[in-house]
C-alpha positions, 0 to 999 in steps of 0.5 A: 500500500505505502509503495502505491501512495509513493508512486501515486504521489511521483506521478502526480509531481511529474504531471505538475512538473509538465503542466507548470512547464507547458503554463509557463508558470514558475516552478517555484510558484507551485503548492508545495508539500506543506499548504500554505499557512497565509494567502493574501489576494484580491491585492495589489502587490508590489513585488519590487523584483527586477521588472517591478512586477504586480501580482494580485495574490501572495501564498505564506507558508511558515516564515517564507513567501512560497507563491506569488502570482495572479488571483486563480493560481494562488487561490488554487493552493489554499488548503483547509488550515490556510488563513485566506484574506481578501484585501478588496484591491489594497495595495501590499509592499515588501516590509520597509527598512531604515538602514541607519536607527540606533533606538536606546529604547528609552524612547519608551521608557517614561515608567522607568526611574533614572536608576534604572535608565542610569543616566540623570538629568541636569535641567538647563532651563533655568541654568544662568551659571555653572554653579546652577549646574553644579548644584544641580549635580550635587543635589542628584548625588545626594539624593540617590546615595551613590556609593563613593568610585561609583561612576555617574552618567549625567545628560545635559538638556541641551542642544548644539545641534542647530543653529546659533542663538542667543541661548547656545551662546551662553549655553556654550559658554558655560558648558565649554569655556566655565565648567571643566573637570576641576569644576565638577569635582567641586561637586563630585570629589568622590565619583567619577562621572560622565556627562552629554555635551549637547552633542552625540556623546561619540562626539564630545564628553565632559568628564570630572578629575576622578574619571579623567585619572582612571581614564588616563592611567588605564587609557592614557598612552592610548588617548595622547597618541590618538587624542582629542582631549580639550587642555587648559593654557597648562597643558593639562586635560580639562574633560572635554573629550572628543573621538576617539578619546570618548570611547574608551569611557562610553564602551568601558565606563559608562553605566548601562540599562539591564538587557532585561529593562532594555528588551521590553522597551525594544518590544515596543519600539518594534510594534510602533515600526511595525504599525507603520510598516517597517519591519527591518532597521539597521544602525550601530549598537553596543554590545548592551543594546545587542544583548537586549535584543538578542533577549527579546528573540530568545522569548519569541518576542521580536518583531523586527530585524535589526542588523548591526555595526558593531560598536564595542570595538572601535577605539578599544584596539590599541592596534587595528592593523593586528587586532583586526584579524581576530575579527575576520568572518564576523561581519554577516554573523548571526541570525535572520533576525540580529545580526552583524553588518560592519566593524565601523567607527560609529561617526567620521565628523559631525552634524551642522557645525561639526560637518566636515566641509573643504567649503567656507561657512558662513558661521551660522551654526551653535558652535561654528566657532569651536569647529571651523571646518568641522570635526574632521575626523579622518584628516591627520591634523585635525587635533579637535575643537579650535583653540581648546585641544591638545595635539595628537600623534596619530590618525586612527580613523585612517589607521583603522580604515587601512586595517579594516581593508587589510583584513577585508572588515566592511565599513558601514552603519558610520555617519558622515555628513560633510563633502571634506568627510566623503572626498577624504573617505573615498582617497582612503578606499581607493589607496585601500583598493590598490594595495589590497584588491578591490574585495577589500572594499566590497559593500562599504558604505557612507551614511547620511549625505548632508553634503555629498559633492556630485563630483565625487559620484563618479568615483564613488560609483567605480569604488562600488559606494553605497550611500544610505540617505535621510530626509534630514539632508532636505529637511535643512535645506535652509540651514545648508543654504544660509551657511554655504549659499543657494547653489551648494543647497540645490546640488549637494544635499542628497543627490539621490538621483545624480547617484542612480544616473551614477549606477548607484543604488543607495539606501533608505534612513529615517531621520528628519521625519516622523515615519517612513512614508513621510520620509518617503515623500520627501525625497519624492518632492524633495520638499522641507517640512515648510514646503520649499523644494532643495535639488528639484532635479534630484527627485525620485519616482514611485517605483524608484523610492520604494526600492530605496527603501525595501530591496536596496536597503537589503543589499545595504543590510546584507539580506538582499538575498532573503528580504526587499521584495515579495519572491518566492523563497524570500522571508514573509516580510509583507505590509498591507496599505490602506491606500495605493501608494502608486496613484494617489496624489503625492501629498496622500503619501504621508498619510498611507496607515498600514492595515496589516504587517506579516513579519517573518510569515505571522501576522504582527500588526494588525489595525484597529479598523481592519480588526474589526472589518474582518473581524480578525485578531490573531494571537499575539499579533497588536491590534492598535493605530500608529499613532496610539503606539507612537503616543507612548513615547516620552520627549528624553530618550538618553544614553546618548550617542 
């Protein structure tokens, strides 16, 4: 009998094998053993393949997309268990990405108490002095009974990011020209303590005379050699930390949340990306950070992927051309849904001020002053802020992107805004090619493209660059214009189109909008958030934004083999839309809710008004509105960085 149902069973493959073949249909669109679990159809589907091809129906079975075609032959392969669902001609995507999102999590932890977020915070509002600072410092210390050597994190409520006002001038001068570490140790003599500047701390630190001894006697030939470090008119180090001194403090000193406390925050964040569509983030996270997150995929929890650059390595390698090598094969290491992308530095210069530019600026920005240029980290003579830092002996940056090159370690998930950063990145990765072969470049990246030169895209494009770019570029037009003029304003600022005439295929990052399909829109009208339209001719169609966003955005997270589009044998990353975001007018696009997510073949998000039209509520899946999950955010995230 077994053997009749075996021979049964060859025969009724070799008759579906002939029949696929005189149909032309794909063989692997065909039923397969197991029956699918999910079947979308009566949709519209952008599959986002090679021909940008549209399907009406699309077949899950466990974690992958098995069938995607028309209607009556998706519909052919339902099983009794399968989970149908009529769309009613709504439009489905492959689920988004942001290729450069490093959430502390805290974004969402409002319930939390500042022991547990471990930083506190210093309120600047009514700051008219330092002693209004350090009174503040000391009042924190006392109230929370810090043991003495216990090291503290401080954040500053501040801003230097922005441009120059009466408020980040006395700000400034408080924070940068009065406060120093002889200052805080009047109000911390007996803790070490660490506080924000205003500024991504990988950029700039202040710390006190207690944690500048321990820093200096376990880091200190280290941090003289590569510097930066602010002196007083002595010589001695005053506190102020710059890149790369600041790392040895953030990845070895600097107190952390438990991946516990992290890992439900992370949850949350995942069903806010969730409910608007994203299903996939990449960007730098320290190992404290991974271990939440590795925490939430060990309890079945995760509803997102996050490939990441790994951060705790950076300025703790004393010699990167020989520690290096301990580190080959791990980029690409992991599971489908964390995993590593780059070795990287985290940043190579600054935002606003601290872009680093070959251009002359105007002087508009909160601390033009102390960087003139920028904060050229790549370049061997930039020692730090103007006037203020101590002279350094060595390139790091440069040191750690010939080893990077050498022992064939990607470079990616690293900002780099300014035109001086990019020209001096890409001299590096063609030294590096020359001496090493061209794979000791493959799938290096540059993030941001504040001011991206079009001259420098040709070059870019033969190094094989890929660029990963945020709304923000676009979004401070005005800024860009004010500091360097109109033309530079209308050219440099994201160029995406002038990239894709280059060959390119750059990637999609959120920042400078509230969700993805804002975002989207912007670089679709290439409109600021007041109207006015940067580098009209850099715009980019439909078809081209949603790529940047879901397939190029996989290469750029090493996945492109398995996320970006709707194919068969591709992970069953899926968004349902409420709108059809290839017709409506353009001003709709911002607007487009996501009614339903698949992520990694299970339904996850769910919205309040699909639920109840299909009376569908799925185990474990969120049934809520973007807006309802977005809304358990508080304004401070912290740890920042």
């Amino acid at each position: 009998m077994m053997r009749k149902l075996l021979v049964a069973a060859f025969g009724a493959t070799l008759t579906l094998l002939a029949c696929a073949l005189v149909l032309g249909v794909p063989l692997a669109a065909a039923p397969q053993a197991n029956q699918p679990n999910l079947i979308l159809h009566n949709g519209k589907v952008l599959t986002v393949d090679a021909k940008f091809s549209i399907a009406e129906a699309v077949a899950v079975t466990g974690k992958s997309i098995t069938a995607v075609g028309s209607n009556a032959d998706i519909m052919k392969l339902a099983g009794p268990n399968t989970q149908v669902i009529d769309l009613k001609g709504r439009t489905v995507t492959p689920g988004l990405m942001d290729t450069h999102l490093h959430y502390s999590g805290l974004e969402y932890g409002g319930e939390l108490t500042e022991t547990q977020k471990t930083v506190y915070r210093v309120d600047w509002r009514g700051v008219r002095t330092k002693e209004d600072v350090l009174n503040q410092i000391s009042a924190i210390i006392a109230k929370y009974k810090f043991k003495p050597g216990e090291w503290i994190h401080f954040d500053n409520t501040i801003s230097f990011m922005g441009e120059l006002s009466e408020t980040t001038l006395q700000q400034g001068d408080i924070l940068f020209n009065q406060l120093n570490r002889w200052e805080l140790d009047k109000a911390a003599p007996n803790n070490p303590i660490i506080m924000s500047e205003g500024i991504p701390e990988y950029n700039g630190l202040l710390i006190n005379g207690v944690a500048m001894d321990i820093l200096m006697k376990n880091y200190g030939d280290f941090i003289k050699k590569n510097g930066r470090y602010w002196v007083d008119s002595s010589g001695r180090p005053d506190g102020h930390l710059e890149s790369v001194a600041t790392r040895p403090v953030m990845m070895k000193y600097e107190p952390s949340p438990t991946p516990e406390i992290l890992a439900s925050l992370f949850r949350m964040e995942q069903e806010s990306l969730a409910a608007i569509g994203e299903t996939t983030i990449s960007g730098r996270y320290p190992d404290f950070r991974v271990k939440a997150l590795k925490l939430l995929e060990a309890r079945g929890e995760a509803i997102g992927r996050t490939g990441f650059g790994l951060e705790d390595v950076f300025g703790m390698m004393s010699d990167p051309a020989a520690d290096l090598k301990k580190q080959k094969g791990v980029v690409g290491s992991g599971s489908d849904l964390v995993w590593i992308t780059s070795i990287a530095p985290s940043s190579v210069d600054g935002t606003g001020s601290r872009m680093c530019t070959n251009m002359h600026k105007n002087g508009t920005d909160a601390i033009d002053s102390l960087y003139p240029q920028g904060q050229c980290y790549q370049d061997r003579e930039f020692n730090g802020a103007a006037g203020k830092a101590a002279k350094i002996h060595a390139s790091y940056y440069q040191d750690w992107v010939a080893a990077s090159a050498k022992n064939g370690i990607r470079f990616a998930n690293t900002h780099m805004s300014g035109d001086r950063s990019i020209a001096n990145f890409l001299k590096m990765m063609e030294d590096a090619e020359k001496q090493y072969g061209r794979a000791s470049i493959k799938g290096w990246a540059s993030d941001h493209c504040d001011l991206v030169n079009p001259a420098d895209l040709k070059k870019a494009a033969q190094l094989g660059v890929q660029f990963s770019c945020y709304p923000m570029a676009i979004n401070r037009g005005s800024e860009v214009a004010k500091n360097y003029g109109d033309k530079v304003a209308n050219s440099f600022t994201a160029p995406l189109k002038s990239m894709l005439d280059a060959g390119m295929r750059p990637a999609y990052e959120g920042e400078g909008a509230p969700h993805v399909w804002e975002g989207l829109y912007t670089f679709i009208t290439r409109k600021d958030k007041a109207g006015k339209v940067w580098a009209p001719q850099e715009k980019l169609d439909r078809p081209t934004a949603l790529k940047f966003a879901t397939i190029w955005a996989a290469e750029y997270v090493l996945k492109g083999d398995k996320l970006g589009s709707i194919e068969p044998g591709k992970l069953a990353d899926l968004v349902v839309l409420d709108r059809d975001y290839m017709t409506i007018p353009d001003d709709e696009i911002p607007k487009i809710r996501p009614q339903l997510t698949v992520f990694d073949g299970k339904i996850v998000f769910v919205h309040e008004k699909f639920a109840d039209e299909y009376n569908l509520r799925p185990a474990g899946a969120v049934v809520s509105t973007f807006e309802k999950l977005v809304g358990r955010r508080n304004s401070v995230g912290g740890n920042g960085g």
